[in-house]
SETI-69703 format. One record per residue (C-alpha): residue in one letter; x, y, z. Coordinates in steps of 0.25 Angstrom, whole numbers. Each point is the difference from the previous one (the first is absolute). Example, Ala and Ser with C-alpha at 12.3 -4.5 7.8 and 13.67 -1.06 7.14 Angstrom:
2
A | 49 | -18 | 31
S | 6 | 14 | -2
end
This chain:
381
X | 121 | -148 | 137
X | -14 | 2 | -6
X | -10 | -10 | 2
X | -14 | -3 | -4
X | -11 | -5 | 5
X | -11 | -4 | -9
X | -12 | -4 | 8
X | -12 | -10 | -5
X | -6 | -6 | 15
X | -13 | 6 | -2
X | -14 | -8 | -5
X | -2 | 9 | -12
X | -16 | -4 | 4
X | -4 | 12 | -10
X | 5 | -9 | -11
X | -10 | -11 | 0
X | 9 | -10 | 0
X | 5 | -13 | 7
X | 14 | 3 | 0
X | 9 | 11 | 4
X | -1 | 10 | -10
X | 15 | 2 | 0
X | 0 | -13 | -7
X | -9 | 4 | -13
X | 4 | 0 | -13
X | 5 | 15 | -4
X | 4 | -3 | -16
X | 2 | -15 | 2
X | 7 | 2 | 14
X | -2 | 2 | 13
X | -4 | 13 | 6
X | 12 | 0 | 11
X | 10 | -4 | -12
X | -1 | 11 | -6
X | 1 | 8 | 12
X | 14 | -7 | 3
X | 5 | 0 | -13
X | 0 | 16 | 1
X | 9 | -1 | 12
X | 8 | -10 | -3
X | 3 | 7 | -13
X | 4 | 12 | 8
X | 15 | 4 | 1
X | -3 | 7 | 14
X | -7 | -13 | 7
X | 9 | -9 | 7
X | -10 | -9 | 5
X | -16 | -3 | 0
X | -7 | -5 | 10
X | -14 | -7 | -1
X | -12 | 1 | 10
X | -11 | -9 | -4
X | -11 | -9 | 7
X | 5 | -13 | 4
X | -7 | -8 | -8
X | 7 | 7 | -12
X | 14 | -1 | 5
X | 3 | -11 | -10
X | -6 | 3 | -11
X | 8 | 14 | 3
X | 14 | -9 | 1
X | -7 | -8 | -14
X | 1 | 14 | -6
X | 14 | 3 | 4
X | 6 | -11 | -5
X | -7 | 0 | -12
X | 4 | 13 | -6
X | 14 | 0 | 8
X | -3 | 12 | 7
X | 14 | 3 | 8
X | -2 | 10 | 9
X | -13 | -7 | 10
X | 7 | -2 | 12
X | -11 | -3 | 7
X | -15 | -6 | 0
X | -8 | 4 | 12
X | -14 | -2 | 6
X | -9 | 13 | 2
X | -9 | 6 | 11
X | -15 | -1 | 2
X | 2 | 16 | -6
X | 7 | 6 | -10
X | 9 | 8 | 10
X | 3 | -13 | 7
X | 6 | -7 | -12
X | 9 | 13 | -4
X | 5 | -2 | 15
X | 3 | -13 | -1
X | 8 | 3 | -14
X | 9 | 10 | 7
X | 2 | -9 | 13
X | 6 | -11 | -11
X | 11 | 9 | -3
X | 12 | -3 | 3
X | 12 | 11 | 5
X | -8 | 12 | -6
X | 7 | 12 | 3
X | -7 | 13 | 3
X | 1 | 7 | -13
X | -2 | -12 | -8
X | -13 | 2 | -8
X | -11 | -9 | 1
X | -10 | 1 | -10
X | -15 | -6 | -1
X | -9 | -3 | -11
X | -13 | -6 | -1
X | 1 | -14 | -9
X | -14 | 5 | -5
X | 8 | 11 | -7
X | 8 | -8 | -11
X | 1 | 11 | -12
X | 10 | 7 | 11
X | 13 | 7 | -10
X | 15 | 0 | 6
X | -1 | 16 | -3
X | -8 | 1 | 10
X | 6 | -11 | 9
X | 12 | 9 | 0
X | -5 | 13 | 0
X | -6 | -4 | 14
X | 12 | -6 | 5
X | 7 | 12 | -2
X | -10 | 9 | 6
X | 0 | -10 | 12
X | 17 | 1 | 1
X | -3 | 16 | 0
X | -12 | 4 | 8
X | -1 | -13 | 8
X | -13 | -6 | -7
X | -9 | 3 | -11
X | -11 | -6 | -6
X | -5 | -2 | -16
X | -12 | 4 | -4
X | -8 | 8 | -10
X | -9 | 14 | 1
X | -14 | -1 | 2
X | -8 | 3 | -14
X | -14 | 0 | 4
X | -6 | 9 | 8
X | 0 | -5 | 15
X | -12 | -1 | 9
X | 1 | -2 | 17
X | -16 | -7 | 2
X | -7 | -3 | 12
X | -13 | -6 | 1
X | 0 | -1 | -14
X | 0 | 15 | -2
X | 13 | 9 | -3
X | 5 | 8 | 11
X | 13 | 5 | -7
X | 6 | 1 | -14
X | 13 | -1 | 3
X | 13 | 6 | -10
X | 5 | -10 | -8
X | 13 | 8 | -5
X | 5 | -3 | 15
X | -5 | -16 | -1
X | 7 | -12 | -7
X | -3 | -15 | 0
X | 11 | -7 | 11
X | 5 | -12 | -10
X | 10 | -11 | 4
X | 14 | 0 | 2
X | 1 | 6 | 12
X | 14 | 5 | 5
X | 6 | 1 | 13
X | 13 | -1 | 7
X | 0 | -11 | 9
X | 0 | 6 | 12
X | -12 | 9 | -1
X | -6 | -10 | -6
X | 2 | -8 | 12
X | -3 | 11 | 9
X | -13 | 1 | -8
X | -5 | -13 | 3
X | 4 | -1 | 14
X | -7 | 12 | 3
X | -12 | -4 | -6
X | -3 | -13 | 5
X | 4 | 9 | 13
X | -10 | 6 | -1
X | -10 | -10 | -6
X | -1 | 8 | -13
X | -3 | -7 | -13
X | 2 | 9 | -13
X | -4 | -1 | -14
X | 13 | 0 | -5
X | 15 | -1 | 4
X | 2 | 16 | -2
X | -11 | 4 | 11
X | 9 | -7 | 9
X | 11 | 9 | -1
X | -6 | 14 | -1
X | -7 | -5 | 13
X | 17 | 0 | 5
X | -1 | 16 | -4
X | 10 | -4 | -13
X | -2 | 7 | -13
X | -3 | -8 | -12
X | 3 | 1 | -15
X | -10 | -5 | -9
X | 5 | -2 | -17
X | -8 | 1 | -11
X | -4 | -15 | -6
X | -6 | -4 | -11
X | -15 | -3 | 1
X | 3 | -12 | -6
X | 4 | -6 | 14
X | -12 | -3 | 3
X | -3 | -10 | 12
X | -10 | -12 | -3
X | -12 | 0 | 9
X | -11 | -5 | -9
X | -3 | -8 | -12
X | 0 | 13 | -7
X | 12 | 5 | 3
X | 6 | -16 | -6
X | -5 | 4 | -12
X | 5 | 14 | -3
X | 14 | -4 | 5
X | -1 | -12 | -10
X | -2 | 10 | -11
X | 11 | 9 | 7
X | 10 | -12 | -1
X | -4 | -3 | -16
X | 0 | 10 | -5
X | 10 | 6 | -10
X | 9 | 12 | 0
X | 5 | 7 | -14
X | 9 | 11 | -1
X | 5 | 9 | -11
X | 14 | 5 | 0
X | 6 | 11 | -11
X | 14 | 4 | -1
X | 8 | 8 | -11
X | 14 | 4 | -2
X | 7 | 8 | -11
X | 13 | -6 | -7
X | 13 | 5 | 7
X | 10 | 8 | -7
X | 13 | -7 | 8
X | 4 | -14 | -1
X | -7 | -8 | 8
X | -8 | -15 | -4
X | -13 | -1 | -3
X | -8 | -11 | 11
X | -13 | -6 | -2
X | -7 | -9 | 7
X | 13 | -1 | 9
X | 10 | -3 | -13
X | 10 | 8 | -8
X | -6 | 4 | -14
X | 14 | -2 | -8
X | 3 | 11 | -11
X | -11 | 11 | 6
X | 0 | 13 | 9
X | -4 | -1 | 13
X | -8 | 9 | 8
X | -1 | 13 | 7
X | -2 | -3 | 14
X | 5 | -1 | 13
X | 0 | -14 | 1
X | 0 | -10 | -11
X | -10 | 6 | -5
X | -8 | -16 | -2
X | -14 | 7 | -6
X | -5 | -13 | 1
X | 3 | -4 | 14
X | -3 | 13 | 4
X | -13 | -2 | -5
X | 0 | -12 | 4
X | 1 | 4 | 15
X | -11 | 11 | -3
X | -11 | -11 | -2
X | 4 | -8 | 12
X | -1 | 12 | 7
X | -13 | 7 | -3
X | -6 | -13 | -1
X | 3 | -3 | 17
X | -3 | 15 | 0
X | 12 | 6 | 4
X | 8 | 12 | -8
X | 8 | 1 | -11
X | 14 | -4 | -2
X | 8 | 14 | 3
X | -6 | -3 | 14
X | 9 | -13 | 2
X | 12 | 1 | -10
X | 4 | 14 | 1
X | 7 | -1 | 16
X | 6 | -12 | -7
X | 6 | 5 | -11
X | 6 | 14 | 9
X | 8 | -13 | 4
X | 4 | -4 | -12
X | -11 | -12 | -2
X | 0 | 3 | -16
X | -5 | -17 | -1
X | -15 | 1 | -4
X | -1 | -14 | 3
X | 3 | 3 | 15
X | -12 | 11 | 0
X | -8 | -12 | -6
X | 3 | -8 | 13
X | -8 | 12 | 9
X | -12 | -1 | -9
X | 0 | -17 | -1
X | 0 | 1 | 15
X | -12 | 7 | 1
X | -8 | -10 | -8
X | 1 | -12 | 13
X | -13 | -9 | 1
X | -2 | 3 | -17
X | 5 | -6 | -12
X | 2 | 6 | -12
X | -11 | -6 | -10
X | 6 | 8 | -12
X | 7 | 12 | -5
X | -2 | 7 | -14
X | 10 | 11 | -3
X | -1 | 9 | -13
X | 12 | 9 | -5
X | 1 | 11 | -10
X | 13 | 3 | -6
X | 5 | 2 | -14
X | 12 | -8 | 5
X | 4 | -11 | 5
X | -6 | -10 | -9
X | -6 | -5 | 13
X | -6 | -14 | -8
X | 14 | -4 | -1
X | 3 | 1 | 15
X | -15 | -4 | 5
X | 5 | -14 | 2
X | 12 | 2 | 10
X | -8 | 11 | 7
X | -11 | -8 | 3
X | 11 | -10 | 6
X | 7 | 10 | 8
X | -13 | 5 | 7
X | -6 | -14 | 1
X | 12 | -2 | 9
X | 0 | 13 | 8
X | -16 | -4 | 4
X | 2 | -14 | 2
X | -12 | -3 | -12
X | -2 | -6 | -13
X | 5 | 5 | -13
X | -15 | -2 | -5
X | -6 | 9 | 11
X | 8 | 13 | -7
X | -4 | 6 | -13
X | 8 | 12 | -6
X | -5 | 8 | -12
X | 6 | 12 | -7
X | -2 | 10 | -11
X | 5 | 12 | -5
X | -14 | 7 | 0
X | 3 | 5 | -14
X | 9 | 11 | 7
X | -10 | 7 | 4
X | 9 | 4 | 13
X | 11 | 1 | 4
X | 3 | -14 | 5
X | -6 | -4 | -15
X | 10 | 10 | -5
X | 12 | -6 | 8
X | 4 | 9 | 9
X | -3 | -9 | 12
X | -9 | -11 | 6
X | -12 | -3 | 6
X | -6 | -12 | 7
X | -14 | -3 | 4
X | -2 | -13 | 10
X | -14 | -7 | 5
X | 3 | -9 | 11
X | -12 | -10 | 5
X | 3 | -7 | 15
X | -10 | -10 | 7
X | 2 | -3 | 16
X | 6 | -12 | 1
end
């Protein structure tokens, strides 16, 4: 079992503001929801629990029942520290078994992605606990006195970030010894290298950033906002064989399909292209090709990969462009847009499709195959 501790007990005094910070509005909700909703949206998490001040307890169950998150099994008080209230968040589970892993985040980190969520459960599974985090940019300086003593080497230093990973059992072992030993750490790694273990640490996006000041508010506010756009491109020449034209995820009747080891679906492809790029991730050879080895030939099933990696966004609109000498796409635009408003869960009036025949001044304009352009716009929800 994987669980997760999302912790919010501390004062947040550097924010300047009369109530847990936890609790401001990060694009229109709370700090800490958005941090849940990473977790709870996460395949690998079987269940959430909360640490939080007392006197936020309820607004903690207010927020769970309002945006039915299912997997908080449980809503308990924190420490006077931060290494206090992570304890008291492993003491409340339940029947943990050795190997299960625990993972603990920081409710002040709410732009968190489930890559990342996974990638350190499965470093933790392996190596025993790991750590996400980013390398260090800026050039590092030790000070005492207010006068540098060392530059120290940034290529061998990162930024520690939050989740951080354990099995339960050496994260047990961890805290027992340091309250053993009367030893409070900064985070919950420091813990466990003090037990001698190794620990992984994966690459994050500097994006999960922790809220400390007003500042930081802001700049996750404009992180949450903003847009993504991506551009997909796909092209195919007509097959010689028999085999059915698909666009959009329909049968063109009467014309040839296209030469490719799936489908061939220009548009989907493209399609998955945009979403892609526009989340930052690779084309879409990386994803279908295993898939199709297998026999997947379904473009629409490679489109599933690509809509999953869009969670937390919606798709404000998607513009696609093709250039063919044939099919008369103007005749087919209609059902197409149907078919892929269905296959994105979106409005008909969110897709536009234009197509031209660019005077033949290529080969797709000369009709010996075709080519599809797609822009794809996506807000955070």
């Amino acid at each position: 079992m994987n669980t997760a501790i999302i912790v919010g007990a501390g004062k947040g005094e550097r924010m300047n503001e009369r109530v847990n910070k936890i609790l401001l509005a990060l694009a229109d909700k709370p700090i800490i929801f958005h941090a849940i909703k990473a977790f709870e949206g996460c395949s690998e998490i079987d269940q959430i629990i909360i640490v939080t001040q007392k006197e936020n307890i309820g607004e903690l169950k207010k927020i769970r029942q309002k945006y039915s998150f299912k997997k908080i099994n449980k809503i308990v008080e924190g420490g006077a520290k931060r290494q206090d209230s992570v304890y008291n968040g492993i003491k409340a589970i339940e029947n943990a078994n050795d190997d299960d892993i625990i993972l603990i985040h920081n409710a002040a980190n709410p732009l968190i992605d489930e890559k990342t969520i996974i990638e350190v459960i499965n470093a933790a599974k392996e190596h025993g606990a790991c750590v996400a985090g980013f390398p260090a940019e800026d050039t590092i300086k030790e000070v005492k006195g207010n006068f540098i003593i060392k530059t120290l080497d940034r290529k061998n230093l990162w930024h520690a970030q939050t989740p951080q990973a354990a099995k339960y059992s050496i994260l047990k072992d961890a805290f027992e010894k340091a309250y053993k030993d009367n030893f409070y750490g900064t985070d919950d790694a420091i813990l466990i290298e003090r037990l001698g273990k190794n620990v992984k640490i994966v690459e994050c996006s500097k994006n999960n950033i922790k809220i400390t000041k007003p500042l930081d508010l802001d700049i996750a506010n404009n992180l949450k906002n903003g847009s993504r756009f991506g551009i997909g491109i796909d092209s195919h020449r007509f097959a010689k064989a028999d085999k059915p034209l698909i666009l959009g995820g329909i049968v063109i009747p009467n014309e040839p399909g296209l030469e490719a080891n799936s489908d061939g679906d220009v548009i989907l492809h493209s399609l998955f292209n945009a979403i892609s790029q526009s989340m930052g991730n690779s084309s879409i050879g990386n994803y279908a090709d295993e898939l199709c080895s297998k026999g997947v030939t379904d473009s629409e099933e490679y489109l599933k990969i690509a809509l999953g990696m869009i969670k937390g966004y919606r798709i404000n609109n998607i513009g696609i462009m093709i250039e063919a000498k044939k099919p008369e796409i103007d005749s087919h635009e209609n059902e197409i847009k149907e078919s892929l408003a269905k296959l994105l869960n979106i409005g008909k009036n969110l897709i536009g499709i234009t197509a031209t025949s660019g005077e033949e001044l290529t080969e797709f304009g000369k009709g010996k195959g075709i080519q599809a352009i797609t822009i794809i716009s996506l807000s955070p929800e």
